[in-house]
C-alpha positions as CSV (number, residue, x, y, z in Angstrom):
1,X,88.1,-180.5,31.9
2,X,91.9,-181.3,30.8
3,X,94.0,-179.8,33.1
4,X,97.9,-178.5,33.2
5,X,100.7,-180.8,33.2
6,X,104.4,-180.6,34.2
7,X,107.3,-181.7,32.6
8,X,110.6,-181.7,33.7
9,X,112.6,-183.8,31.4
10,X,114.9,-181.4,31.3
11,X,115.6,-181.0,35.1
12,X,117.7,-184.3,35.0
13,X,121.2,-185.1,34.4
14,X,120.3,-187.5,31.5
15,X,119.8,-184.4,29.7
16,X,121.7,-181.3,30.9
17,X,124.7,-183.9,32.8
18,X,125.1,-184.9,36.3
19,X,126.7,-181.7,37.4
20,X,124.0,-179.5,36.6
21,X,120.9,-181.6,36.6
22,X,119.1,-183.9,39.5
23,X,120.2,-187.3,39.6
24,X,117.5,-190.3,40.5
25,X,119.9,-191.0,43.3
26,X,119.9,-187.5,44.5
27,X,115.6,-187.4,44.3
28,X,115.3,-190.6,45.9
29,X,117.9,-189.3,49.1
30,X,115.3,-186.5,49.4
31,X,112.5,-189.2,49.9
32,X,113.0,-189.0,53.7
33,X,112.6,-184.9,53.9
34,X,110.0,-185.3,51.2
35,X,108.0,-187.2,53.2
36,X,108.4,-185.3,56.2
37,X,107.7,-182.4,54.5
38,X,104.5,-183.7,53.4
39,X,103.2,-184.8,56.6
40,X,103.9,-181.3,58.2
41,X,102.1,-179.6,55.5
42,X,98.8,-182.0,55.6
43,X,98.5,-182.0,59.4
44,X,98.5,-178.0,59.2
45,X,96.0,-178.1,56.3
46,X,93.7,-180.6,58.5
47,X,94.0,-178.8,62.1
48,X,91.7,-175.5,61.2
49,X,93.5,-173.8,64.0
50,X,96.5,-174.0,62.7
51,X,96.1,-173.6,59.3
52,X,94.6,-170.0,59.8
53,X,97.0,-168.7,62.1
54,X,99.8,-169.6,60.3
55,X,98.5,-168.2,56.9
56,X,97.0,-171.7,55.1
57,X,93.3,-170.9,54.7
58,X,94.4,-169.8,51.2
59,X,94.4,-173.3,50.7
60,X,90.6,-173.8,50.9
61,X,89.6,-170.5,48.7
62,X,88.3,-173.0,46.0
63,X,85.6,-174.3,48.6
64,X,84.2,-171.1,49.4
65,X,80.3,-172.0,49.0
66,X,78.2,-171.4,46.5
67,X,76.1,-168.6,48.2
68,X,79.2,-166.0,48.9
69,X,80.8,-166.7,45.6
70,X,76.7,-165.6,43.8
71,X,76.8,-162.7,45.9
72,X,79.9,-161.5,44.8
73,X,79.3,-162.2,41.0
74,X,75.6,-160.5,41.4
75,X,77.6,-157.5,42.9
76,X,80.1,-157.4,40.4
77,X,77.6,-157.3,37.7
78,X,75.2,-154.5,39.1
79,X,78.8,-152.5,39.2
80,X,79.5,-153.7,36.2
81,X,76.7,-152.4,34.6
82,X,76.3,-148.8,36.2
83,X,80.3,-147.4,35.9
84,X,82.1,-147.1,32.9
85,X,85.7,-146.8,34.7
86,X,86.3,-149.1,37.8
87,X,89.9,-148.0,39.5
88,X,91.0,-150.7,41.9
89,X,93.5,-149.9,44.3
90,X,96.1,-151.7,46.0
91,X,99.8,-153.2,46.2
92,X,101.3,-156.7,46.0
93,X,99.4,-159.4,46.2
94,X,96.4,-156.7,45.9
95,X,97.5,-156.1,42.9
96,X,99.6,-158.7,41.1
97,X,96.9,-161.2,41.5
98,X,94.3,-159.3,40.1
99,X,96.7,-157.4,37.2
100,X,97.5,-161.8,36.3
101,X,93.9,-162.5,35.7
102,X,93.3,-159.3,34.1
103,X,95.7,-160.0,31.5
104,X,95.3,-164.0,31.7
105,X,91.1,-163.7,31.1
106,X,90.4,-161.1,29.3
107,X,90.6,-160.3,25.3
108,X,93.9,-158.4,24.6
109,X,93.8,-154.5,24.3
110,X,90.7,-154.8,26.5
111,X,90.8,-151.2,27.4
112,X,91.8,-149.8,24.4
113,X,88.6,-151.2,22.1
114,X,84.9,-151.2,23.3
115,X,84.2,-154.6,21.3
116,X,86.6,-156.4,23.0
117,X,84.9,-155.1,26.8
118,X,81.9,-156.4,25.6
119,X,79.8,-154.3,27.7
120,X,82.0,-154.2,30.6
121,X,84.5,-150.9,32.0
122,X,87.5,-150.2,31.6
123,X,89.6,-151.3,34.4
124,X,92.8,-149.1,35.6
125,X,95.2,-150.3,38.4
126,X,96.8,-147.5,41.1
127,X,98.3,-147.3,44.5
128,X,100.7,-149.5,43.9
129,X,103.3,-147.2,43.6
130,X,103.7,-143.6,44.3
131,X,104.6,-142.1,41.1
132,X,102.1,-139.2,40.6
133,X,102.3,-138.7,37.4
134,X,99.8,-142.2,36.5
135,X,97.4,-141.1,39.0
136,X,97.2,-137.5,37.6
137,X,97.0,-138.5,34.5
138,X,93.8,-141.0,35.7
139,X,91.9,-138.2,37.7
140,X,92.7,-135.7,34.6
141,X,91.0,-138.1,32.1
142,X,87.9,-140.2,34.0
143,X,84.9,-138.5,34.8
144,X,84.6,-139.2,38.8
145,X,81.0,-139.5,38.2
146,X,81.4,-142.6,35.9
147,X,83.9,-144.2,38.1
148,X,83.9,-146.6,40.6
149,X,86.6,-147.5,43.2
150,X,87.5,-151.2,44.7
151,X,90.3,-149.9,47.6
152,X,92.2,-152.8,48.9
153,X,94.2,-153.3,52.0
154,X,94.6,-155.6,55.0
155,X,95.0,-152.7,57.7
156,X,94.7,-149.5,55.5
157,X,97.9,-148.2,56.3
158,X,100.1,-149.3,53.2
159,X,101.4,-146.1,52.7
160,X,101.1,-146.6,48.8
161,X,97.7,-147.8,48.8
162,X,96.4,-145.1,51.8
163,X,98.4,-141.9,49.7
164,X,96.2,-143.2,46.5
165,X,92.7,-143.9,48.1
166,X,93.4,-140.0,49.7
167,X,93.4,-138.6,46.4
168,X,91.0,-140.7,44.7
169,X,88.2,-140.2,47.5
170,X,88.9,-136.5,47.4
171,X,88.3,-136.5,44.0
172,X,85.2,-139.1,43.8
173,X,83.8,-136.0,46.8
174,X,84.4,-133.1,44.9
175,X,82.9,-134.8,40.9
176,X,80.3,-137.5,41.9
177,X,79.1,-135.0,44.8
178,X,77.7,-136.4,48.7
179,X,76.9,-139.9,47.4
180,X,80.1,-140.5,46.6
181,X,80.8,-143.0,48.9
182,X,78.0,-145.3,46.9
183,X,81.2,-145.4,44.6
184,X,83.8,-147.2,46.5
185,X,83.8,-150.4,47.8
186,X,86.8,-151.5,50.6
187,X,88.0,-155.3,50.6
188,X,89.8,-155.0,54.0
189,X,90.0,-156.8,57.7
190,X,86.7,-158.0,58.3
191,X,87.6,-157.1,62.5
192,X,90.1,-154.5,62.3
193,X,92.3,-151.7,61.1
194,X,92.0,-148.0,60.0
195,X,90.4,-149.2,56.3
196,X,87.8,-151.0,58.4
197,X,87.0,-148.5,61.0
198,X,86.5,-145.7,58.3
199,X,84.0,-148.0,56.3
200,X,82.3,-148.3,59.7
201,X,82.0,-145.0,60.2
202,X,80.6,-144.1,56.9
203,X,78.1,-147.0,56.2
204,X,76.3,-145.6,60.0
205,X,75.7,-142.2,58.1
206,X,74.4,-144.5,53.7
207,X,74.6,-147.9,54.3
208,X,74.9,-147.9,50.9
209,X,78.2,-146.1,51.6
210,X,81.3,-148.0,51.7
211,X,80.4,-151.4,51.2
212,X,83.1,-153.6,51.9
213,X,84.1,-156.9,51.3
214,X,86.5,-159.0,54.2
215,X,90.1,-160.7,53.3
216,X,89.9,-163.5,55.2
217,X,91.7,-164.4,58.1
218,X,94.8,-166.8,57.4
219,X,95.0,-165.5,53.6
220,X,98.7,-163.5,53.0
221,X,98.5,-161.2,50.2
222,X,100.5,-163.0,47.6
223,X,98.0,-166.2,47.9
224,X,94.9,-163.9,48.1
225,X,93.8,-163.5,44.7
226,X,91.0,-166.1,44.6
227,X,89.6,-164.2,47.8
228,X,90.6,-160.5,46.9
229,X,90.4,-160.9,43.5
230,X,86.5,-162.5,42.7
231,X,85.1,-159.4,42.2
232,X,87.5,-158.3,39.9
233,X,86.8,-161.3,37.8
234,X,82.7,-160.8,38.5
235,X,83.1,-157.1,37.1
236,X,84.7,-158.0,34.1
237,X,82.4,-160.9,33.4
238,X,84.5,-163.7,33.9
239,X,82.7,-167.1,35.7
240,X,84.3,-167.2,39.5
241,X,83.3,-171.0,39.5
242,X,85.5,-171.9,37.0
243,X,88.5,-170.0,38.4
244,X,87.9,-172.0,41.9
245,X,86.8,-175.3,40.1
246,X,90.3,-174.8,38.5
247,X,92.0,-174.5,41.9
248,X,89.7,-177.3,43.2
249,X,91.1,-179.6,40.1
250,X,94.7,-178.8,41.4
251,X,93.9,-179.2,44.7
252,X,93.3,-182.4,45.1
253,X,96.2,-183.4,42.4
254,X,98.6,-181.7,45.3
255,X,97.4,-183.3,48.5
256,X,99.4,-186.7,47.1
257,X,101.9,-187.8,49.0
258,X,104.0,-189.4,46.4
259,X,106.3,-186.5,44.3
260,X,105.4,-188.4,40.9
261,X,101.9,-188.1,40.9
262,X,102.1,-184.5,42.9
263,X,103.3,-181.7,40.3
264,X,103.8,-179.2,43.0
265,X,106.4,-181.8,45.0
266,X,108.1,-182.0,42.4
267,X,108.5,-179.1,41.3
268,X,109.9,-177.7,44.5
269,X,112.1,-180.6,45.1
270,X,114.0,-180.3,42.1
271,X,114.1,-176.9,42.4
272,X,115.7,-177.3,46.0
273,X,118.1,-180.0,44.9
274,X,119.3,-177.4,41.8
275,X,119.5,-174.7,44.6
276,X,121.3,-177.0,47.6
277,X,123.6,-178.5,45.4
278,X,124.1,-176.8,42.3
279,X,124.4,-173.4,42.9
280,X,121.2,-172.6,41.0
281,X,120.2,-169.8,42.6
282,X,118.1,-167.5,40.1
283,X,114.4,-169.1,39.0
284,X,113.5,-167.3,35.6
285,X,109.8,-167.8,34.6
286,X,109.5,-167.9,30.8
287,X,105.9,-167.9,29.6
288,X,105.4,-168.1,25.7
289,X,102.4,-166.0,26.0
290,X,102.1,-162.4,26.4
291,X,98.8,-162.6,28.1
292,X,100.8,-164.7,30.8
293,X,103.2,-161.9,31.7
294,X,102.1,-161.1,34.3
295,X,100.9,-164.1,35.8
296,X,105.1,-164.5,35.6
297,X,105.2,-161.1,37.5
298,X,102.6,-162.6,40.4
299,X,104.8,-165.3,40.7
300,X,108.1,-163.3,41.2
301,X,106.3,-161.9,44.2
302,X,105.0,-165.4,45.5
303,X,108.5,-167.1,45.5
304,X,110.7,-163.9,46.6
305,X,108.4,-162.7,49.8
306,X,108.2,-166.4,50.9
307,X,111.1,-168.1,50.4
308,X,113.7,-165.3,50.8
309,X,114.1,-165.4,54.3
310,X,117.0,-164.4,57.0
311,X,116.2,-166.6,59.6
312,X,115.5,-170.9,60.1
313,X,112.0,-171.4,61.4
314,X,111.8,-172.7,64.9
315,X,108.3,-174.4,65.7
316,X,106.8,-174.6,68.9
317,X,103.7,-177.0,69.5
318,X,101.4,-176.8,72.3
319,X,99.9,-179.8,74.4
320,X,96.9,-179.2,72.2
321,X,98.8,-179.6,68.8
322,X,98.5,-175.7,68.1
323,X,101.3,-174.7,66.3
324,X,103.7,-170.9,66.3
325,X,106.5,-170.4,64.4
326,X,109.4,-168.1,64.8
327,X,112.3,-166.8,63.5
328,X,115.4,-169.3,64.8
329,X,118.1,-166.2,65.6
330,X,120.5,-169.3,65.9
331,X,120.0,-169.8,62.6
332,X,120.7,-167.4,60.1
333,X,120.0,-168.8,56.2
334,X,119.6,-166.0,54.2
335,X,117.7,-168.5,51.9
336,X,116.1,-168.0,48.3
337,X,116.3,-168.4,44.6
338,X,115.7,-164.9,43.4
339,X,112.9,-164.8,41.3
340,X,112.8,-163.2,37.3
341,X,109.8,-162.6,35.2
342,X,110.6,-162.8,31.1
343,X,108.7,-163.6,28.3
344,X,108.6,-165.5,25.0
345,X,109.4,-164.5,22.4
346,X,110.4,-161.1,23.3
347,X,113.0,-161.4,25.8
348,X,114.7,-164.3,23.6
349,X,116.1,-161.8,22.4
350,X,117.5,-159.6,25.7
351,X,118.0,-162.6,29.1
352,X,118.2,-165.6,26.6
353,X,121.6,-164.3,25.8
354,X,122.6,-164.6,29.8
355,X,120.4,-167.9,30.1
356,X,122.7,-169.8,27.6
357,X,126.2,-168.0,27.6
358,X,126.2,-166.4,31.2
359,X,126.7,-167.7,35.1
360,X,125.4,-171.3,35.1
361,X,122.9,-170.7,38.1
362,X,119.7,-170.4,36.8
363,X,116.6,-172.8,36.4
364,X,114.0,-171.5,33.5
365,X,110.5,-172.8,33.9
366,X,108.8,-172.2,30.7
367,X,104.6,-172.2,30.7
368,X,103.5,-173.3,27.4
369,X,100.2,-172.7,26.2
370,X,98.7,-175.6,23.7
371,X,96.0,-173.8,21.8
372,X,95.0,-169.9,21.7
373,X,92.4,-168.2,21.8
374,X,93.0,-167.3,18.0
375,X,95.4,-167.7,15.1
376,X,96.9,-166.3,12.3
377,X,98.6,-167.6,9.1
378,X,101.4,-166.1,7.5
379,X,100.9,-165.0,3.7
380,X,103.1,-166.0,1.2
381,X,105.1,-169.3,0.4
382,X,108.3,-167.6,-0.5
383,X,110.1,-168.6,1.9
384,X,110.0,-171.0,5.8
385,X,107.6,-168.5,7.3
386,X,105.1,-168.7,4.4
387,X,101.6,-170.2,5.4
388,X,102.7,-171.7,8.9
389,X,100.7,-170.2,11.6
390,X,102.1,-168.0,14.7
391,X,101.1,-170.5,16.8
392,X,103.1,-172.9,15.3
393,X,106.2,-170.6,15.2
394,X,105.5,-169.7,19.2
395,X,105.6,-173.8,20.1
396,X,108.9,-174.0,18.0
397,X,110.4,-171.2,19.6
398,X,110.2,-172.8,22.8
399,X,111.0,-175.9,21.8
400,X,114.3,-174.1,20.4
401,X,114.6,-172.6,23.4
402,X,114.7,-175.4,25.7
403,X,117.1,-177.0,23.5
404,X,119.7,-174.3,23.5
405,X,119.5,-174.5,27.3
406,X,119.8,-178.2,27.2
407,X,123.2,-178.4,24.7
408,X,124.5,-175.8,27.1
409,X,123.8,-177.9,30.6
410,X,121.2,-175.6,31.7
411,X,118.3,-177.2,33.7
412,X,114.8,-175.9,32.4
413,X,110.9,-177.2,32.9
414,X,107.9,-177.1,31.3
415,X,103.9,-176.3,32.5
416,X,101.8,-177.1,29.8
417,X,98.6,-175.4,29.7
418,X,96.3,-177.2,27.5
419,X,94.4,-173.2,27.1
420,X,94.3,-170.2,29.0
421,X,90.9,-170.1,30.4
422,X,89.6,-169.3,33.8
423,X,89.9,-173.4,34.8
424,X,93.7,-173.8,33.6
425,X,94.4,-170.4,35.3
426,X,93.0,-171.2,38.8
427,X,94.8,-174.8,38.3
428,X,98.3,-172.4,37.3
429,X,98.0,-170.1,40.8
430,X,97.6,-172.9,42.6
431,X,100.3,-175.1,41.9
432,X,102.8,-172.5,42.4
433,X,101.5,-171.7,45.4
434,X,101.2,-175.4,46.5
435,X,104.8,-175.7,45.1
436,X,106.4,-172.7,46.7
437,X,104.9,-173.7,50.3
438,X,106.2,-176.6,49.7
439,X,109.5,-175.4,49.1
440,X,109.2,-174.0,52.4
441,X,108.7,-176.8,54.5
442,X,112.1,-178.5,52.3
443,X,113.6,-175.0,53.7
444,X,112.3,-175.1,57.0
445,X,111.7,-171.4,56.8
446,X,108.1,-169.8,57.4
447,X,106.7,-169.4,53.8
448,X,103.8,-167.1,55.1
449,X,105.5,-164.2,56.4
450,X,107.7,-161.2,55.0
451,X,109.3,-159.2,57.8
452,X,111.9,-158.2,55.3
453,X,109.0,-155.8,53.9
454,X,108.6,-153.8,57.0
455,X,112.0,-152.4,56.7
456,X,111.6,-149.6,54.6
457,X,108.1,-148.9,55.5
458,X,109.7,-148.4,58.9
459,X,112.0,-146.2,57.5
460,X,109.4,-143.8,55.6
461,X,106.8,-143.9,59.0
462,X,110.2,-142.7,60.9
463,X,110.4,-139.5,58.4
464,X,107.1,-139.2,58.2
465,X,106.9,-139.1,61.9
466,X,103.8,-141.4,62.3
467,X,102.9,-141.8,66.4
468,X,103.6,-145.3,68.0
469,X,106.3,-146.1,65.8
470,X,108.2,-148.9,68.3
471,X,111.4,-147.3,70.2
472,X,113.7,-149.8,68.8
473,X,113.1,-149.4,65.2
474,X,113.3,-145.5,65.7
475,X,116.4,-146.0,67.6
476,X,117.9,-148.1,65.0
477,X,117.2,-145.9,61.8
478,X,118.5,-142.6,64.1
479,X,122.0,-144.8,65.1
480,X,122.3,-145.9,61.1
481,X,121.3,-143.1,58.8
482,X,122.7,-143.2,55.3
483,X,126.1,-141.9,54.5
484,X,126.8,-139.7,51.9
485,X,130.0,-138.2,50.0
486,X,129.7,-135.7,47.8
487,X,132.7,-137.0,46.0
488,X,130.6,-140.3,45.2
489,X,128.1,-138.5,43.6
490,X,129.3,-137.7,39.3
């Protein structure tokens, strides 16, 4: 199958000048830390130890064998074909991932006309937030007894995840009566955690209760959706296989050593050249597509949870080669291109206006899609727009667009995706994930953690007065609460 390509013309000083865009000289300096980089990266990926406990195993999702991923698809389909609402809860990489291939995969307006389901049920997306009004709204308008719920959490005490799945399960008890729990399926822990223990506890009573499905060990949540997300993809019909033969595809294009025939090296080292040395500190991810939104949204998470860090990363390796990493206090970084989602066309004509005429500290990756799914010719030949198609208009939009970055010395790139089907998608996932634990190792920060998240959850257990909270953090909110003067507040 063709795969994606990347092109990043348009990342050099040949085209947008030597004080803006990466210079051969500057690439080949970066050969060194490139390769070093490389090395690092492989030797975890080999060791199995160390790849799992320092949150790699995401890296073999495209080998799971053939026997889980048929179980899971036969699963998905026997749901598929009993519900007419499936409400799948979760946040972050529980729910980005799976909102991406949702809106990646399937027909546009998928909810909104039966044709377009083909048989299959409407899917709705909660407890990722903790707005009540969407979740009323949900529970006001689904019959209970037609809907079944996919609850999603590593440990099960996300607050905006537990709060939903609370509500829901209360709900599912009181309209689909004592079977209820036939309706819910948790993807949690395989081991450990309140989510697991509860499904325990209910499958000794139905077996057919509760079924669960595990996250596996050394999977983070932003790289998870090829585990988390399968059955997603096997209720709404789409083939797994291709997805992971996708990711398989990319794969083994990203274990190269050399940046010029490995996309994802090269991506990240010219993204850490503009960073490093030209100030670029903002990544905006443009796809012309709207069914590629939010893919771009998925991403914002992957790059800002790993790459936004505090602290260096020092590593420790045993006499066995078993490798720990910690956060280098000695070395504070605060590292990180911040991360914004946009779209083309639409926001060409809201962030375009900043991208060409504002700070000069952005890199735009564009995704370009080839061929759609359909197309549609404009009536008329009264004037330029008159029996061109949209899809010719969308490819010269973004050709305009990277020109108007280029005249103005922005640096910009270019994925090409030949089509948006399930094997260009699973290839898309994981190059940006490949690129942005690359990016990492360039860093030398740890890609695979995110202790920046625990801070406010901290904050609300503290209020909420969960037990156990740790001493420290409770004695650190209670010595800094937040300060307010009535005079600030107009």
């Amino acid at each position: 199958m063709q795969g994606i390509n990347f092109d990043f013309n348009n990342m050099f000083s040949f085209n947008v000048g030597p004080r803006h865009g990466v210079t051969y000289l500057e690439l080949s300096r970066m050969s060194a830390a490139i390769d070093k980089a490389h090395r690092h990266l492989s030797s975890i990926i080999k060791n199995d130890h160390n790849r799992v406990s320092l949150g790699l195993e995401w890296v073999n999702l495209s080998f799971q064998d053939r026997k889980t991923v048929n179980k899971i698809q036969l699963l998905g389909r026997e749901i598929s074909r009993k519900f007419k609402n499936i409400i799948f809860l979760g946040i972050g990489g529980s729910f980005l991932g799976l909102k991406a291939a949702q809106d990646a995969l399937l027909a546009p307006y998928y909810n909104e006309f039966s044709a377009q389901r083909e048989g299959h049920p409407k899917i709705y997306f909660e407890g990722n937030n903790l707005d009540p009004d969407t979740l009323a709204a949900l529970m006001r308008n689904l019959d209970p007894a037609k809907t079944f719920v996919v609850v999603i959490s590593k440990s099960g005490e996300t607050t905006e995840t537990k709060a939903a799945f609370k509500i829901v399960e209360e709900w599912l008890k009181k309209g689909a009566g004592k079977n209820y729990g036939r309706q819910i399926i948790a993807i949690t822990d395989p081991q450990s955690g309140s989510l697991r223990r509860y499904a325990q506890e209910k499958q000794k009573k139905d077996v057919l209760s509760f079924r669960s499905l595990p996250l596996l060990k050394g999977v983070g949540g932003r790289f998870s959706e090829l585990n988390i997300g399968l059955l997603h993809l096997a209720i709404v019909g789409v083939n797994i296989r291709e997805v992971l033969d996708g990711a398989k595809a990319m794969y083994k294009r990203c274990s190269r050593p050399g940046i010029f025939k490995n996309p994802a090296y090269m991506y990240a080292a010219l993204q850490n050249i503009l960073y490093r040395k030209k100030g670029k500190t903002i990544a905006i991810i443009m796809p012309f597509s709207e069914t590629l939104k939010s893919t771009a949204d998925w991403y914002v998470q992957l790059l800002a949870e790993s790459l936004g860090k505090k602290y260096g990363r020092r590593i420790r390796v045993s006499s066995d080669g078993r490798e720990t990493w910690e956060q280098d206090p000695g070395r504070i970084v605060n590292t990180g291109r911040t991360p914004v989602s946009a779209r083309g066309t639409n926001d060409l004509h809201s962030i375009q206006q900043n991208n060409i005429e504002g700070r000069n500290d952005k890199t735009v990756t564009f995704i370009k899609v080839q061929n759609f799914q359909a197309d549609i010719k404009i009536p008329g030949d009264d004037d330029v727009l008159g029996g061109r198609k949209l899809s010719e208009l969308m490819h010269l939009a973004q050709e305009a667009t990277a020109w108007a970055l280029v005249i103005s010395s922005r640096p910009n790139c270019t994925v090409i995706m030949p089509q948006v089907t399930p094997f260009c998608w699973g290839q898309l996932l994981f190059f940006f994930e490949m690129a942005t634990a690359f990016e990492g190792e360039l860093l030398n920060v740890n890609a695979f953690d995110q202790p920046g998240v625990e801070s406010y959850k901290n904050y609300m257990y503290y209020k909420l007065g969960k037990p156990g909270l740790n001493a420290g953090i409770a004695h650190s909110i209670k010595s800094h609460p937040l300060r307010k003067k009535k005079k600030l507040i107009i």
